[in-house]
N, CA, C and O atoms as CSV, one atom per row, in Angstrom:
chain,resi,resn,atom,element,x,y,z
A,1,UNK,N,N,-1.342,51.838,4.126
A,1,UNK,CA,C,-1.024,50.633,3.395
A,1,UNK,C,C,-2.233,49.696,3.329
A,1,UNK,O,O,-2.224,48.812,2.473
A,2,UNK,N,N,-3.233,49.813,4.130
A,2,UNK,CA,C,-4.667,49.021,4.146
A,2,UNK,C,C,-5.458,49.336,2.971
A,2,UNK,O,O,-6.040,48.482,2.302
A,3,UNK,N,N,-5.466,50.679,2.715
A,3,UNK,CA,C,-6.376,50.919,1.425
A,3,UNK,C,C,-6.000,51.403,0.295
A,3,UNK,O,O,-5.131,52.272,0.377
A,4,UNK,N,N,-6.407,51.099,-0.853
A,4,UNK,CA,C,-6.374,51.278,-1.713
A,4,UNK,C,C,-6.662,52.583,-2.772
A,4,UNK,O,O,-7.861,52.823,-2.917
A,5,UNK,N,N,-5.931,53.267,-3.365
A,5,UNK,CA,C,-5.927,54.679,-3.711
A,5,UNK,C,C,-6.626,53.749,-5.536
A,5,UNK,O,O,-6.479,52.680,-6.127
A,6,UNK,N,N,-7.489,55.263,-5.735
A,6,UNK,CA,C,-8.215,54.648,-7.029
A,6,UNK,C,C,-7.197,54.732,-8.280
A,6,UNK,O,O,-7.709,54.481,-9.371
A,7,UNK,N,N,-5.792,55.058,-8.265
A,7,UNK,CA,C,-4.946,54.698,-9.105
A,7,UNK,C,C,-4.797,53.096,-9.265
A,7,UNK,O,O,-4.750,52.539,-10.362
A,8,UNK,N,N,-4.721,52.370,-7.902
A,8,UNK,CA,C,-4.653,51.137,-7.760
A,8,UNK,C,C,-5.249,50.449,-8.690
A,8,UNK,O,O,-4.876,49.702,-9.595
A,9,UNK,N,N,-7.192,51.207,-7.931
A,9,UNK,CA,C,-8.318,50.085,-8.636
A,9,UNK,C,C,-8.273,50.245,-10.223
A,9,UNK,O,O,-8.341,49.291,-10.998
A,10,UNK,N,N,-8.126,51.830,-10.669
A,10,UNK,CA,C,-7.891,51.587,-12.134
A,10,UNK,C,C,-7.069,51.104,-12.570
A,10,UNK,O,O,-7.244,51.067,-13.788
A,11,UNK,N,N,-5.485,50.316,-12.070
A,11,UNK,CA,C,-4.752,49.506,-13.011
A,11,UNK,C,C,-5.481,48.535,-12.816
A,11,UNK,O,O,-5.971,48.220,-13.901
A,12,UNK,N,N,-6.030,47.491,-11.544
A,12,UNK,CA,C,-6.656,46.513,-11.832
A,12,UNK,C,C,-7.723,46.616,-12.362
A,12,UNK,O,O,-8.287,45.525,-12.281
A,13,UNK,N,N,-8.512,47.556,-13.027
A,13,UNK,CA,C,-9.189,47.392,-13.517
A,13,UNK,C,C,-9.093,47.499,-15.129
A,13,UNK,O,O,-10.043,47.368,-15.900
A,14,UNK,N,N,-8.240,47.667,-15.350
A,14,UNK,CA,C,-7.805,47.926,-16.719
A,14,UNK,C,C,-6.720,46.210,-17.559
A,14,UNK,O,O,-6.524,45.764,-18.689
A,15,UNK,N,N,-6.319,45.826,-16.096
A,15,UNK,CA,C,-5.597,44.647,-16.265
A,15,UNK,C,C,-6.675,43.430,-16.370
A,15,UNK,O,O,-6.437,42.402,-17.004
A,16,UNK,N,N,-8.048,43.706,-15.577
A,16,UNK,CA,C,-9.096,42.362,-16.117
A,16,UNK,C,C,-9.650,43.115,-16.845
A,16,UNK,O,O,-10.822,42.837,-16.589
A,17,UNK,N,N,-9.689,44.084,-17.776
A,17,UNK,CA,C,-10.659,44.046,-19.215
A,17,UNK,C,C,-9.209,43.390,-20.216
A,17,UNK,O,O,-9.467,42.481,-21.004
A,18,UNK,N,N,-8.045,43.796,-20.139
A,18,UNK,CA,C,-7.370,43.479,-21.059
A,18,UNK,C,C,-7.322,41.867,-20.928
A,18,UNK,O,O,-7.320,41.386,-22.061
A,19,UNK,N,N,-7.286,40.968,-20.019
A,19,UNK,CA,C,-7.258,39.633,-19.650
A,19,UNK,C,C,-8.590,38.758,-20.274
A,19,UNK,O,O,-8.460,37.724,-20.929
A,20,UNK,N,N,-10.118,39.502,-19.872
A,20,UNK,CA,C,-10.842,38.701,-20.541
A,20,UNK,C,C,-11.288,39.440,-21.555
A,20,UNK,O,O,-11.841,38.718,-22.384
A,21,UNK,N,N,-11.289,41.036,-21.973
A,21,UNK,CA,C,-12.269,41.680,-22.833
A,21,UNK,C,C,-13.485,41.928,-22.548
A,21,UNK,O,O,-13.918,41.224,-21.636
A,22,UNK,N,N,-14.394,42.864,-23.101
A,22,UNK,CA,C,-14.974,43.855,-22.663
A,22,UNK,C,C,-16.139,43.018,-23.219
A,22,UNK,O,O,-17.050,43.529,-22.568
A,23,UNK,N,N,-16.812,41.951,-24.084
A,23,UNK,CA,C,-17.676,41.349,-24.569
A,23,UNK,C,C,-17.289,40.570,-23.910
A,23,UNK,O,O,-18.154,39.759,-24.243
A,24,UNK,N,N,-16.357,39.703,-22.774
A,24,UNK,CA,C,-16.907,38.669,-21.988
A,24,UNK,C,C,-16.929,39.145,-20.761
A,24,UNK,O,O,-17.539,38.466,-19.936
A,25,UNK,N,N,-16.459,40.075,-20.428
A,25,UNK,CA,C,-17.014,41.195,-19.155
A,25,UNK,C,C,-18.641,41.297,-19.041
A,25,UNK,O,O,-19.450,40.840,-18.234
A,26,UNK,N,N,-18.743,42.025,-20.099
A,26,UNK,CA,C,-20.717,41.970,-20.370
A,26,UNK,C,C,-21.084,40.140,-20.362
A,26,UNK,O,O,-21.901,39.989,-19.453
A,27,UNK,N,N,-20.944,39.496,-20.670
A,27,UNK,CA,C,-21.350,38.395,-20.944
A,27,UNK,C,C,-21.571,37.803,-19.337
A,27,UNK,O,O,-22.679,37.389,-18.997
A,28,UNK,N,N,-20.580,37.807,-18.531
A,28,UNK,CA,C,-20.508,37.530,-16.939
A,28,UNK,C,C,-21.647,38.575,-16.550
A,28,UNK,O,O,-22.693,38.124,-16.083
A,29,UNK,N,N,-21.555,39.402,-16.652
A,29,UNK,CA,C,-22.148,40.805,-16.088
A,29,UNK,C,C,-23.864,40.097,-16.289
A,29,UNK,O,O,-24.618,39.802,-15.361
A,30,UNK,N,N,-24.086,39.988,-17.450
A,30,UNK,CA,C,-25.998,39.782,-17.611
A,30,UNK,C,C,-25.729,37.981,-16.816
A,30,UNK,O,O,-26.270,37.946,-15.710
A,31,UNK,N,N,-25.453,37.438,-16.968
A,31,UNK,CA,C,-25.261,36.094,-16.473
A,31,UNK,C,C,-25.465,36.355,-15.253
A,31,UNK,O,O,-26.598,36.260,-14.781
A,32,UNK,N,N,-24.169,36.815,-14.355
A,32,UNK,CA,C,-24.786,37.258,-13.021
A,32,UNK,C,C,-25.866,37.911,-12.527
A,32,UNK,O,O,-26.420,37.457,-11.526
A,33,UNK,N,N,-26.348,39.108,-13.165
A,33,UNK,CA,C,-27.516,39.479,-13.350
A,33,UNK,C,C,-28.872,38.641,-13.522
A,33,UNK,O,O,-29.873,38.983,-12.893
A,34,UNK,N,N,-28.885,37.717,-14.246
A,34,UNK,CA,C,-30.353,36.563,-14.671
A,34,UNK,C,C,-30.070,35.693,-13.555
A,34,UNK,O,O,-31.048,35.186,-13.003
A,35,UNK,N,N,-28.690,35.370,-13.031
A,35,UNK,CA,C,-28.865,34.259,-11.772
A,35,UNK,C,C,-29.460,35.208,-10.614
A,35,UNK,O,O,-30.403,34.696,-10.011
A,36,UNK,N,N,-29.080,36.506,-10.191
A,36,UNK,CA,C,-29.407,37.130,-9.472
A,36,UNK,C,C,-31.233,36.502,-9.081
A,36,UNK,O,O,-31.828,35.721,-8.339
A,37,UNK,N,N,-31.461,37.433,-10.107
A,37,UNK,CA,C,-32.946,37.811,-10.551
A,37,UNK,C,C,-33.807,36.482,-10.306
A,37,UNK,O,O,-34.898,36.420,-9.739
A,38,UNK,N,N,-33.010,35.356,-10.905
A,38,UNK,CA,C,-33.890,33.989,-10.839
A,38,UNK,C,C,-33.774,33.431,-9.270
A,38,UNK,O,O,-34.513,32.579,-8.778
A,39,UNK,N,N,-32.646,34.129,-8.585
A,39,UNK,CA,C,-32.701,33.707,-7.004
A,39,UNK,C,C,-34.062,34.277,-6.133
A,39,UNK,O,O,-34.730,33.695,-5.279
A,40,UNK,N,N,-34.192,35.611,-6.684
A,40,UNK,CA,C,-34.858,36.363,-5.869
A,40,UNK,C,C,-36.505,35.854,-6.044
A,40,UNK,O,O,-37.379,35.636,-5.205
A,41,UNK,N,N,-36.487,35.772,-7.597
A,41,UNK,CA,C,-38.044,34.968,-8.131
A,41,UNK,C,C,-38.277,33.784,-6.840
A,41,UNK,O,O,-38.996,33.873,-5.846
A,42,UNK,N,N,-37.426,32.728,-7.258
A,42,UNK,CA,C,-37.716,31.896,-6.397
A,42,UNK,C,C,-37.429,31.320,-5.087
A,42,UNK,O,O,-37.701,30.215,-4.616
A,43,UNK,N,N,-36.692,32.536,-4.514
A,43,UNK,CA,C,-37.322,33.181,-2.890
A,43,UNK,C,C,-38.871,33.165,-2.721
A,43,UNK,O,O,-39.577,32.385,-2.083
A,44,UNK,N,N,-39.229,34.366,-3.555
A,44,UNK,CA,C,-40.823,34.896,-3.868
A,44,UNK,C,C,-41.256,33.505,-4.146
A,44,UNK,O,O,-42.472,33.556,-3.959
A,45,UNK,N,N,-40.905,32.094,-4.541
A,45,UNK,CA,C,-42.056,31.414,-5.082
A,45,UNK,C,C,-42.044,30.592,-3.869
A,45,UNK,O,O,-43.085,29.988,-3.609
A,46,UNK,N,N,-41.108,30.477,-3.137
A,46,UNK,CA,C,-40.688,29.793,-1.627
A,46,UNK,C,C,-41.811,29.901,-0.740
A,46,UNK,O,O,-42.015,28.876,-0.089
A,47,UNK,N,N,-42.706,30.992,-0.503
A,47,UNK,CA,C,-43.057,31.739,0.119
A,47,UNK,C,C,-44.934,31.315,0.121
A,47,UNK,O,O,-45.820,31.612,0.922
A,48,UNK,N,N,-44.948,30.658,-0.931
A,48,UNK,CA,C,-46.384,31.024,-1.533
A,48,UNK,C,C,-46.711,30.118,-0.337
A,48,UNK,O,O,-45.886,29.424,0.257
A,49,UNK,N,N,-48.345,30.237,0.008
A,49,UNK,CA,C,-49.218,28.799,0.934
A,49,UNK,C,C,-49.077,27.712,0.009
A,49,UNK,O,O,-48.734,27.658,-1.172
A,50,UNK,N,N,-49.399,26.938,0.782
A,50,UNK,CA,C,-49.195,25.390,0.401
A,50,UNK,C,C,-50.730,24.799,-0.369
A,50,UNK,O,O,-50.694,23.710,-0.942
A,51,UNK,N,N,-51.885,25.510,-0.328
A,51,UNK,CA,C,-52.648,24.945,-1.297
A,51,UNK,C,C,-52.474,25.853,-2.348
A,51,UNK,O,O,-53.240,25.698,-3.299
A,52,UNK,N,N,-51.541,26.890,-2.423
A,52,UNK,CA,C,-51.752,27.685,-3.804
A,52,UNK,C,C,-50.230,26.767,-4.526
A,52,UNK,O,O,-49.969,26.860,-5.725
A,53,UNK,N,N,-49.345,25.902,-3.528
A,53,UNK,CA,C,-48.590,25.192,-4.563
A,53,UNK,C,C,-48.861,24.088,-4.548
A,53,UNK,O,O,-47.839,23.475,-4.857
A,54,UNK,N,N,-50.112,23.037,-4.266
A,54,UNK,CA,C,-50.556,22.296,-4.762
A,54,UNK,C,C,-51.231,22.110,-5.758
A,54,UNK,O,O,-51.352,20.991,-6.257
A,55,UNK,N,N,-51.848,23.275,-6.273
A,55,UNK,CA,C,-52.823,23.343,-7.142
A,55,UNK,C,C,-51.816,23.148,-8.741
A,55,UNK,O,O,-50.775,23.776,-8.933
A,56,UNK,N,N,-52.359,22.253,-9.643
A,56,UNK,CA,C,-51.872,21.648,-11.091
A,56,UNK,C,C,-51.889,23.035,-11.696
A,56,UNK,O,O,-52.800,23.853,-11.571
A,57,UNK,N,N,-50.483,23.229,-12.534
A,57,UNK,CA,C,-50.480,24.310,-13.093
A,57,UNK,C,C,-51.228,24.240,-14.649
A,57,UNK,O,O,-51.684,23.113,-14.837
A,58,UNK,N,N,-51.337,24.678,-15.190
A,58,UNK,CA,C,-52.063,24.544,-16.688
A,58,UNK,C,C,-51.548,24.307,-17.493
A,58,UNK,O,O,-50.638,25.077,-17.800
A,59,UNK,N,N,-51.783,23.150,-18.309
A,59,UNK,CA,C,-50.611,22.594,-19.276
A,59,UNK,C,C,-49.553,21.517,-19.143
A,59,UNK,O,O,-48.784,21.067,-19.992
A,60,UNK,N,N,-49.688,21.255,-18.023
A,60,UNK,CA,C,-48.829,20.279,-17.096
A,60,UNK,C,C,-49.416,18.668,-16.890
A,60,UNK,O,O,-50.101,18.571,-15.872
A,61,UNK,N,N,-49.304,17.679,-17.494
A,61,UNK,CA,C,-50.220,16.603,-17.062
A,61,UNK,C,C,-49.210,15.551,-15.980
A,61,UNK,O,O,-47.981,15.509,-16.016
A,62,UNK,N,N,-49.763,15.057,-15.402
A,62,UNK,CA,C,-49.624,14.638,-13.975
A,62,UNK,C,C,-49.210,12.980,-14.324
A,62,UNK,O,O,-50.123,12.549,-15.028
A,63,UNK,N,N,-48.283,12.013,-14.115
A,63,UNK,CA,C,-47.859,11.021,-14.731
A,63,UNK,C,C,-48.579,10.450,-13.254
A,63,UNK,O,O,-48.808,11.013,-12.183
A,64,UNK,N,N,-48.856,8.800,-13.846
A,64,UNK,CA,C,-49.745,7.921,-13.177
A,64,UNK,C,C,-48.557,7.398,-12.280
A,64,UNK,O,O,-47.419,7.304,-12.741
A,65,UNK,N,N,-48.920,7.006,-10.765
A,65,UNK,CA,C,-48.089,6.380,-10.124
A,65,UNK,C,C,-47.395,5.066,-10.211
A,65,UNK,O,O,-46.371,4.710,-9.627
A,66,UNK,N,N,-48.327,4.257,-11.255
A,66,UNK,CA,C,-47.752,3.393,-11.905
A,66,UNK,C,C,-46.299,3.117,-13.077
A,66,UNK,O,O,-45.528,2.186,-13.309
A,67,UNK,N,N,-46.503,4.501,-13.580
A,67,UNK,CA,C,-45.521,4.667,-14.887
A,67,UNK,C,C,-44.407,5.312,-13.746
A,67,UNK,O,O,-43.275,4.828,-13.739
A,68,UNK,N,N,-44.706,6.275,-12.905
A,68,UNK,CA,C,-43.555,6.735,-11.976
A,68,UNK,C,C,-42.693,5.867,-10.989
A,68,UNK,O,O,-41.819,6.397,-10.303
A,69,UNK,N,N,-42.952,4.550,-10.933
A,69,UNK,CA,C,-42.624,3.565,-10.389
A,69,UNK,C,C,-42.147,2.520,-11.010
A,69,UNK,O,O,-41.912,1.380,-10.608
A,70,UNK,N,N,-42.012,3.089,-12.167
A,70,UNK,CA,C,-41.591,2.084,-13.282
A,70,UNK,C,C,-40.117,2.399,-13.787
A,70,UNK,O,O,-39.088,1.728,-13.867
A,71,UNK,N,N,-40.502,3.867,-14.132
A,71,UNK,CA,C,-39.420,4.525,-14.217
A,71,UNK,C,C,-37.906,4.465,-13.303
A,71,UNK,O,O,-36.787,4.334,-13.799
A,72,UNK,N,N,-38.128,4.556,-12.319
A,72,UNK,CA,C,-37.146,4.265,-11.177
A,72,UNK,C,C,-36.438,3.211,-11.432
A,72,UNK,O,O,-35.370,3.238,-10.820
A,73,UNK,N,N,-36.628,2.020,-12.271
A,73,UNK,CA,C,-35.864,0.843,-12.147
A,73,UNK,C,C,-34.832,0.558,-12.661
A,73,UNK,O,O,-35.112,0.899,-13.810
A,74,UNK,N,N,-33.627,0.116,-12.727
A,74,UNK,CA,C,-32.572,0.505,-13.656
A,74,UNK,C,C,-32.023,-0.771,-14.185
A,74,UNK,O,O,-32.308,-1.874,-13.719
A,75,UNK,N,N,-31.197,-0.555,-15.212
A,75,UNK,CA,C,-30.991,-2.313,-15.860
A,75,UNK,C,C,-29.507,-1.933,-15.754
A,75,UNK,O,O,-28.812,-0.958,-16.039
A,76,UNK,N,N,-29.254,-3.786,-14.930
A,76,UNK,CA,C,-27.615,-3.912,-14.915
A,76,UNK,C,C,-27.215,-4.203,-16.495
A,76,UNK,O,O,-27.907,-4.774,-17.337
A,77,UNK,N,N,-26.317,-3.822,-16.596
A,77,UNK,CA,C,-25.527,-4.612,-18.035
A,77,UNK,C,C,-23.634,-5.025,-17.424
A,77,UNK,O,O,-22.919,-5.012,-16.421
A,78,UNK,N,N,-23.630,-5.320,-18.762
A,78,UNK,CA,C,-22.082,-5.691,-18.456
A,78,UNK,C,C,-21.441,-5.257,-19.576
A,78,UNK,O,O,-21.829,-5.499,-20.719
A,79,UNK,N,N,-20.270,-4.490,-19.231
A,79,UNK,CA,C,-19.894,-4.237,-20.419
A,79,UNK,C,C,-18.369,-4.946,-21.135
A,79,UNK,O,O,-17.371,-5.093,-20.430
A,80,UNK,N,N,-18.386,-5.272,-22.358
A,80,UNK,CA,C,-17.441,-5.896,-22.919
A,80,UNK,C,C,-16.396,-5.259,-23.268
A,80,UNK,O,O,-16.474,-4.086,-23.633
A,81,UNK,N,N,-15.211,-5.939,-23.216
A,81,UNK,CA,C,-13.963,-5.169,-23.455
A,81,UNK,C,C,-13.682,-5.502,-24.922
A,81,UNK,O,O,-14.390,-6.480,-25.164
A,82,UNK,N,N,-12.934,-5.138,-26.114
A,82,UNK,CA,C,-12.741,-5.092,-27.408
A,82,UNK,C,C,-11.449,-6.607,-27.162
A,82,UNK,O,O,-10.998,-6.973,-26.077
A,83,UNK,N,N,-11.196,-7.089,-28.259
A,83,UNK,CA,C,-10.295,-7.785,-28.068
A,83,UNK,C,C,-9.409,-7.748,-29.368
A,83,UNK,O,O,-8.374,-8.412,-29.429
């Protein structure tokens, strides 16, 4: 009664293609797949020394500490109700 005979797994498996279909089956399927893949990348990028991830990548320009400190500030408002 613990396990499962593959008559089992093929009704459930036949009961989630009929539930979502076989084009959103694939659709989950590569999805999970690219999150996979993008975990493992940036494991690998986790990893690198610390002056090879300091170094400015190419194409990338570097905002002045002035404008980045500017940015941060936020404006109260108030908002009006219709009448």
């Amino acid at each position: 009664m613990g396990s499962f005979s593959i008559w089992h797994w093929l009704i459930v498996l036949l009961i989630v293609v009929m539930v979502f279909g076989t084009k959103k089956l694939k659709n989950m399927g590569s999805d999970l797949g690219g999150a996979v893949k993008g975990f493992k990348d940036g494991m690998k990028d986790g990893g690198t020394k610390p002056d090879e991830a300091a170094a400015p990548v190419t194409g990338q320009v570097a905002a002045p500490a002035a404008s980045a400190a500017s940015e941060k500030t936020t404006i109260d408002v108030e908002a009006k109700t219709k009448s």
